[in-house]
C-alpha positions in Angstrom: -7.3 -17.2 -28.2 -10.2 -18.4 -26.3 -13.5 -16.1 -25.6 -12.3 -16.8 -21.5 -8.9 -14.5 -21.9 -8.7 -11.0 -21.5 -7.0 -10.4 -24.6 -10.3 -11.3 -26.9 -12.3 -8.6 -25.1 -10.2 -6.5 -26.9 -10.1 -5.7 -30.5 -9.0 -2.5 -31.4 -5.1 -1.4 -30.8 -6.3 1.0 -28.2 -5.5 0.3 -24.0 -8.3 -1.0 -22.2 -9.7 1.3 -19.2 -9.1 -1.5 -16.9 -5.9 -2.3 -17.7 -4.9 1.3 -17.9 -6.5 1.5 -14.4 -4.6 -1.3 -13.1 -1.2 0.1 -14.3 -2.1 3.3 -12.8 -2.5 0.9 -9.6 0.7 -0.4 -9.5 2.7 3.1 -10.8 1.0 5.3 -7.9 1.9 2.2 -5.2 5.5 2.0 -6.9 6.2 5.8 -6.1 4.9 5.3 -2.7 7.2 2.7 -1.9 10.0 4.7 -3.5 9.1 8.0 -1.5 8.3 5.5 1.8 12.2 4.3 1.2 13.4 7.7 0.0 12.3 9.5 2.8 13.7 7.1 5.2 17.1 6.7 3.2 17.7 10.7 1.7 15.3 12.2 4.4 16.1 10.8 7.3 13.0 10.2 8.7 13.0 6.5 10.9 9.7 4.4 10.3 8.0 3.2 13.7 6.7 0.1 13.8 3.4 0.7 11.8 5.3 2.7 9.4 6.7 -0.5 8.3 3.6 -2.6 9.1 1.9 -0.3 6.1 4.5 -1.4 3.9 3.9 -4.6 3.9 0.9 -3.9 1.5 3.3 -2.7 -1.2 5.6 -5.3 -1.0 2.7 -8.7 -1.5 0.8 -5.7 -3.6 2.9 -4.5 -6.0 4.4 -7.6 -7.3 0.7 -9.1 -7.7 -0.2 -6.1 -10.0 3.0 -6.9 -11.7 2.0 -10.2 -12.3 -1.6 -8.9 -13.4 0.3 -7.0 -16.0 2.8 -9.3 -17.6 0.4 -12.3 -17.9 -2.8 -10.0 -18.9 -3.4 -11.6 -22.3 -3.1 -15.3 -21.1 -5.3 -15.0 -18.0 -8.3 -16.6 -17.5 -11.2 -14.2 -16.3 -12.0 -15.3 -13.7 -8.1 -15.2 -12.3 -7.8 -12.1 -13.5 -11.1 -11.2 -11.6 -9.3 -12.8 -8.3 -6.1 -11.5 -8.6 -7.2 -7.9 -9.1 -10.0 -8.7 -6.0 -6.8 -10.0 -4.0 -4.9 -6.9 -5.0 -7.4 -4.9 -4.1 -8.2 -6.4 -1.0 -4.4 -6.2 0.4 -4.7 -2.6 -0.6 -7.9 -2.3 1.4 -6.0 -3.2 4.6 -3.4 -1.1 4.0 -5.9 2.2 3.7 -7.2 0.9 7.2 -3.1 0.6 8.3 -2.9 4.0 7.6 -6.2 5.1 9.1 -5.4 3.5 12.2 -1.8 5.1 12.0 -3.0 8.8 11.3 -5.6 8.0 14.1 -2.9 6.7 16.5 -0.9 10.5 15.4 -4.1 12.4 16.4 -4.6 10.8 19.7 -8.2 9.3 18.8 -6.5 5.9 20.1 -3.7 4.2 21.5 -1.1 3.1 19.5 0.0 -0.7 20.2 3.0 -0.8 23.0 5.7 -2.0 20.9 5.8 1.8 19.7 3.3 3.6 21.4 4.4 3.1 25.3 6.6 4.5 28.0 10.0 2.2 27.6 10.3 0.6 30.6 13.3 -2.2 31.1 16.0 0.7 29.7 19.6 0.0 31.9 22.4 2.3 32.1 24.7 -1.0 30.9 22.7 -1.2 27.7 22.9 2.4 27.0 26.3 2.1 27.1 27.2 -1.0 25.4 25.3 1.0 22.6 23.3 -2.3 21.6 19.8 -0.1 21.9 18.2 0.7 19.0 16.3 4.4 18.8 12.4 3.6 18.9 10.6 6.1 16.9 6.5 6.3 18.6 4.0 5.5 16.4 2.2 9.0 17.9 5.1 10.8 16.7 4.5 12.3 13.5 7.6 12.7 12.2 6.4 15.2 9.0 3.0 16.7 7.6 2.3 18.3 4.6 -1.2 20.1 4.4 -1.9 19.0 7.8 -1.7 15.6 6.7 1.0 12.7 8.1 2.3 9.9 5.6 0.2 7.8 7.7 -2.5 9.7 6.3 -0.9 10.3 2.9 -0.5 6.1 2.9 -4.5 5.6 3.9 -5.6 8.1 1.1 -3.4 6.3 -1.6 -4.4 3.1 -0.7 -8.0 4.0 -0.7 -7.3 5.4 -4.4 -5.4 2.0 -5.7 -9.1 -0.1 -4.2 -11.0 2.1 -5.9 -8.6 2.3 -9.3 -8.8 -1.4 -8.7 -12.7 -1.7 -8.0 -13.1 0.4 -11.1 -11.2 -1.9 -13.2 -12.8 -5.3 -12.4 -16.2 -2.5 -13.3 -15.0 -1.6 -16.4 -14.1 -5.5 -17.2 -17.6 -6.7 -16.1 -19.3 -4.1 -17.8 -17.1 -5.0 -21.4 -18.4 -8.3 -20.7 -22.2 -7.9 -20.3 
């Protein structure tokens, strides 16, 4: 093994912080997803259109942490370093998703239209040919728990994967110095 692979950075048998950290990452976003889908399937809850918008984040996020994990002992450092970053970064966009959601819940600020507006252009005809699908509004919180929506929920786990993630490329930098 080369001194540029994550794997020589490593000698005893024990689990590195940052690759503990960085599973941790991926099996917090993996039950999200799960309880996301769950809730919907089992629960019956109907995402709105930023509900599914904040998904997005798990599904390029999740497999790049899987990726992380499989290949950790034959990455380079510095992918390694850009992968995590990436990963990170997706998850930094979904903590804002989710703070813009829980915002839009609150009433801070206006939702975007596709979800968020009165429904104009509804006809009786469509109604009736049953070809209209329900729109859930993205200011319609649909459940809380401890006062907080799933938007919410989604903006505080994302925040913790960044910083689980953050932490990692730390611990890896600090190994390294």
């Amino acid at each position: 093994m080369t001194s540029t692979t994550l794997s020589a950075a490593t000698p005893s048998r024990a689990l590195p912080a940052d690759k503990i950290l960085v599973g941790l990452s991926f099996v917090l976003g993996l039950v999200t997803i799960a309880g996301a889908w769950g809730s919907q399937l089992f629960g019956g809850l109907v995402p709105c259109e930023l509900c599914l918008e904040q998904r997005m984040a798990y599904y390029w996020g999740l497999p790049l942490l899987a990726l992380v994990l499989l290949v950790w002992n034959r990455l380079p450092l510095p992918v390694w370093y850009i992968l995590v970053a990436v990963g990170a970064a997706i998850f930094a966009w979904s903590t804002y998703m989710g703070g813009y959601h829980a915002g839009v819940e609150w009433g801070f600020w206006p939702g975007p239209t596709a979800c968020s507006g009165t429904g104009g252009g509804l006809s009786f005809d469509d109604l009736a040919a049953g070809t209209v699908k329900p729109v859930i509004g993205c200011d319609a919180v649909q459940f809380r728990f401890l006062g907080i929506s799933l938007a919410g929920f989604n903006a505080l786990i994302s925040l913790a994967i960044v910083a689980m993630l953050v932490a990692a490329m730390v611990v890896q930098a600090r190994r390294r110095a």
